[in-house]
C-alpha positions in Angstrom: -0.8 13.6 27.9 -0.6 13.9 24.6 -3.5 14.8 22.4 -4.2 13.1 19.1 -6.4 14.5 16.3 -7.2 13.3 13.0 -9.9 13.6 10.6 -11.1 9.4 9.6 -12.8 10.8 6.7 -9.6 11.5 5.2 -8.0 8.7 6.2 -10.4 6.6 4.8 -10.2 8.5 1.6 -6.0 8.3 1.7 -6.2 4.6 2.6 -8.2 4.1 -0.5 -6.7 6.5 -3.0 -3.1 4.0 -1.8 -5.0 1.1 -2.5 -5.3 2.0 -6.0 -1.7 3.2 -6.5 -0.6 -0.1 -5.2 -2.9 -2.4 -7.6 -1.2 -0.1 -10.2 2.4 -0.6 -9.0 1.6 -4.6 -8.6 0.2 -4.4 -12.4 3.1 -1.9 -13.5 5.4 -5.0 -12.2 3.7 -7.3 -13.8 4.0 -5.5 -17.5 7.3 -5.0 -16.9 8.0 -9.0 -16.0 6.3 -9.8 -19.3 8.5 -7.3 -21.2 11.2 -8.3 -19.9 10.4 -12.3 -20.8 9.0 -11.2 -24.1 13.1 -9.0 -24.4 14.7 -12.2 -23.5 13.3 -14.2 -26.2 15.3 -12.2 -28.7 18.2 -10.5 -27.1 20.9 -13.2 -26.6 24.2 -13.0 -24.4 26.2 -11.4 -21.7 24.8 -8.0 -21.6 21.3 -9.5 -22.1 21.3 -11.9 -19.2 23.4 -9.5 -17.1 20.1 -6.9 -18.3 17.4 -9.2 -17.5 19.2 -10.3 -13.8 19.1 -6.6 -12.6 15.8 -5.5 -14.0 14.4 -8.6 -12.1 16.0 -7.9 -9.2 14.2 -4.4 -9.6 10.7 -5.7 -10.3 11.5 -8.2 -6.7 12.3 -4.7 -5.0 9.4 -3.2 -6.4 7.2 -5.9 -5.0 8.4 -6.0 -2.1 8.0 -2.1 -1.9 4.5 -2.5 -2.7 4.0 -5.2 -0.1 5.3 -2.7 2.6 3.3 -0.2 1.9 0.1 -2.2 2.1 1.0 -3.6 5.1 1.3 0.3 6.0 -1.8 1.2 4.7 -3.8 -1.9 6.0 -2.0 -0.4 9.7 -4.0 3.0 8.7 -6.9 1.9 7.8 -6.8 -0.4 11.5 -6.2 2.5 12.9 -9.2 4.6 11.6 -11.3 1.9 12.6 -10.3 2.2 16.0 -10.3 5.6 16.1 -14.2 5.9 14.5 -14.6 2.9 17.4 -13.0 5.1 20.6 -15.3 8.6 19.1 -18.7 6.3 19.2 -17.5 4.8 23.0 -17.3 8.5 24.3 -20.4 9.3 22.4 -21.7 6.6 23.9 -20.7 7.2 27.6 -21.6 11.1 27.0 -25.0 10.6 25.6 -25.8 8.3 28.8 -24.7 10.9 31.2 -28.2 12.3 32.8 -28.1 15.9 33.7 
């Protein structure tokens, strides 16, 4: 059987330290997208439009990058809970043992 251990304290802490990075990746692609609509106001022609089609393909990766990992991080933060759940269980059981 295999024997899992992990401290929920931390986890908690990690799943909230990610949240933040990801609110500042979503806002980091957001500056960017307005940059880039403020760039194409001024910058005319081939090089700009082949310019602004990759950098929004970029900011598109990015967001879905950042979707990923909150879908990862919303899985951790599941499973923390379930851990914290399964430790009060077995306290639960032990504490109602009679000796």
């Amino acid at each position: 059987m295999s024997v899992i251990e992990t401290n929920t304290e931390v986890m908690k802490t990690d799943v909230g330290n990610i949240s933040g990075y990801i609110d500042n990746l979503r806002r980091a692609a957001n500056e960017i997208e307005n940059v880039l609509s403020a760039l194409s106001n001024s910058w005319e022609g081939e090089a700009a439009t082949l310019y602004e089609e990759k950098l929004r393909a970029d900011i598109e990766m990015l967001r879905e990058l950042t979707d990923a990992l909150a879908g990862l991080n919303v899985g951790t933060d599941n499973a923390r809970s379930l851990y914290e759940k399964c430790e009060a269980n077995v306290a639960d059981i032990i504490a109602s043992i009679n000796v």
